[in-house]
N, CA and C atoms as a LAMMPS dump frame, in Angstrom:
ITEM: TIMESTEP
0
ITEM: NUMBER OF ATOMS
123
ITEM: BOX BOUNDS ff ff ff
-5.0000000000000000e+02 5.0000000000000000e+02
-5.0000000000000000e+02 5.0000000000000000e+02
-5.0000000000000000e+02 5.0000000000000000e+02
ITEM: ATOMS id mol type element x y z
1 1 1 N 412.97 -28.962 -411.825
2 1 2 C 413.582 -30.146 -412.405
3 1 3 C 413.665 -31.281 -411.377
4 2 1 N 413.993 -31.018 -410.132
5 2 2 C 414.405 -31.5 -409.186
6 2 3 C 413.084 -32.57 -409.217
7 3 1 N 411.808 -31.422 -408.921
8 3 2 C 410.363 -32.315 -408.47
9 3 3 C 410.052 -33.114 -409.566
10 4 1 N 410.257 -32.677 -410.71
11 4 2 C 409.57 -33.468 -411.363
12 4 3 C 410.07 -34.935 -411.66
13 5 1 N 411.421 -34.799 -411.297
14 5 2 C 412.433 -36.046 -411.136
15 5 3 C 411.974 -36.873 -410.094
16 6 1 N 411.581 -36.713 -408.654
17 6 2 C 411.082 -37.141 -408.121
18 6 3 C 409.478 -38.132 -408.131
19 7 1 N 408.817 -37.457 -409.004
20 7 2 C 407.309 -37.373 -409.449
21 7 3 C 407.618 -38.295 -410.04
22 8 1 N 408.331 -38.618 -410.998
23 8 2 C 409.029 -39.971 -412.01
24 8 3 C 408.909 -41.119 -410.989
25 9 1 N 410.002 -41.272 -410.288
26 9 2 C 410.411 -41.941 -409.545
27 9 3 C 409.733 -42.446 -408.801
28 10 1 N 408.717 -41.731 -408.315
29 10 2 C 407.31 -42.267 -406.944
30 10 3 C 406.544 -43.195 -408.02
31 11 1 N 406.421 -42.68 -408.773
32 11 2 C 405.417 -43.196 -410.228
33 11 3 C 405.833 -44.931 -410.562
34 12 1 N 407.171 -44.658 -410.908
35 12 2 C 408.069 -45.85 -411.272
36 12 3 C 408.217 -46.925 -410.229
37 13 1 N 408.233 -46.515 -408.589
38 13 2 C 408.178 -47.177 -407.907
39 13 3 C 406.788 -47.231 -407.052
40 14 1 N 405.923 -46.753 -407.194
41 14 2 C 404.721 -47.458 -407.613
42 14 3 C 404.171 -48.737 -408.004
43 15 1 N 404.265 -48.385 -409.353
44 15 2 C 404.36 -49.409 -410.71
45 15 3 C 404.723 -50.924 -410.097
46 16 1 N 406.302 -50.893 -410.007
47 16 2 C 406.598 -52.027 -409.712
48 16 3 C 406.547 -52.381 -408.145
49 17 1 N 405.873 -51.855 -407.375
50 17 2 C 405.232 -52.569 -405.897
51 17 3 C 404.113 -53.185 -406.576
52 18 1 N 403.32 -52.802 -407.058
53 18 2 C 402.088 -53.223 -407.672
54 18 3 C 402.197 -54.254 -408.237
55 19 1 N 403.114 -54.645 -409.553
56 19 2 C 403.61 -56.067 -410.411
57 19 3 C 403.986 -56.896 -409.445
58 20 1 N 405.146 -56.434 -408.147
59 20 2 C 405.601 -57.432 -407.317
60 20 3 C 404.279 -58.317 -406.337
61 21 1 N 403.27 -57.101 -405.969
62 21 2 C 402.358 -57.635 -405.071
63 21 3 C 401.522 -58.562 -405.79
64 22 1 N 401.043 -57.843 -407.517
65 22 2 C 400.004 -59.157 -407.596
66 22 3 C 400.504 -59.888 -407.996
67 23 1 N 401.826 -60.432 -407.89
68 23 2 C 402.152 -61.554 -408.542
69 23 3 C 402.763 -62.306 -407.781
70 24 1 N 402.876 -61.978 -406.391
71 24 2 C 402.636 -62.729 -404.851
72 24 3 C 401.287 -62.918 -405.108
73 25 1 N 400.158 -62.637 -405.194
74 25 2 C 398.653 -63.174 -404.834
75 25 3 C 398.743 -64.482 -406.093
76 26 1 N 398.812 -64.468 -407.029
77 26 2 C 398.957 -65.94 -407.872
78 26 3 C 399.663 -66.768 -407.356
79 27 1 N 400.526 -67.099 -406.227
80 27 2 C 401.391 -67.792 -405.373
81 27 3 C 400.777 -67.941 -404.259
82 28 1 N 400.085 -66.912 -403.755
83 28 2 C 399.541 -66.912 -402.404
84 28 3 C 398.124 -67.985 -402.202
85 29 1 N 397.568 -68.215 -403.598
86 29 2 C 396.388 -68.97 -403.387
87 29 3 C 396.521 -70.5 -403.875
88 30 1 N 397.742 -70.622 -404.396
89 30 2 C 398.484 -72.012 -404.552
90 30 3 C 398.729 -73.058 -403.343
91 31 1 N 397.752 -73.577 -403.074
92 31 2 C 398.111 -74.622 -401.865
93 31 3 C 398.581 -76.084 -402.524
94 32 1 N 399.251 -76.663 -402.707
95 32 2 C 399.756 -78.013 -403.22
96 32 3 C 398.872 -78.988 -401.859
97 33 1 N 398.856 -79.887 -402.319
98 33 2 C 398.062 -80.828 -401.653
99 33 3 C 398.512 -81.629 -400.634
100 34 1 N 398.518 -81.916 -400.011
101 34 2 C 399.044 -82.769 -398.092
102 34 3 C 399.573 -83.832 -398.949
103 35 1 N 400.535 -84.549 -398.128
104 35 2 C 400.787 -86.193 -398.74
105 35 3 C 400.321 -86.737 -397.527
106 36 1 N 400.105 -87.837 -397.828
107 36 2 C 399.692 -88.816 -396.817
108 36 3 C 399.937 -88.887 -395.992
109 37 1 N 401.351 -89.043 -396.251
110 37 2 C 402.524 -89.713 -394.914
111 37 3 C 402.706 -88.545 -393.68
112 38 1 N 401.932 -87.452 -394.278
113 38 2 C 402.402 -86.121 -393.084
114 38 3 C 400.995 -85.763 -392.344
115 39 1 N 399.719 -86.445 -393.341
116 39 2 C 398.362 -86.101 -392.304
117 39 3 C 398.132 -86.728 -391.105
118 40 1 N 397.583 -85.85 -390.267
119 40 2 C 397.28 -86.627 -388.84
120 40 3 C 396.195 -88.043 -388.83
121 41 1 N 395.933 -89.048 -388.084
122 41 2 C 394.826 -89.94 -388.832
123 41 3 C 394.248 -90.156 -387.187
C-alpha cells in the first residue's frame, strides 16, 4: 500500500514539474523590445 502510494505521488509530481517547466519556455523566448532611451548609440 505504502509503495504504491508513493508510485502516485512521483507520478503526480512529475506531471506538474513538466506543466511548470514548459510553461517557463513560452516566457523564456519572450524578449519585449529595447526602448530607445536605454540603447547604447
Amino acid at each position: 500500500m505504502k509503495k504504491k502510494l508513493l508510485i502516485v505521488v512521483a507520478a503526480v509530481t512529475t506531471v506538474v514539474a513538466s506543466v511548470i517547466a514548459s510553461s517557463a519556455c513560452v516566457f523564456f523566448f519572450y524578449q519585449p523590445e529595447e526602448p530607445k532611451c536605454l540603447q547604447k548609440r
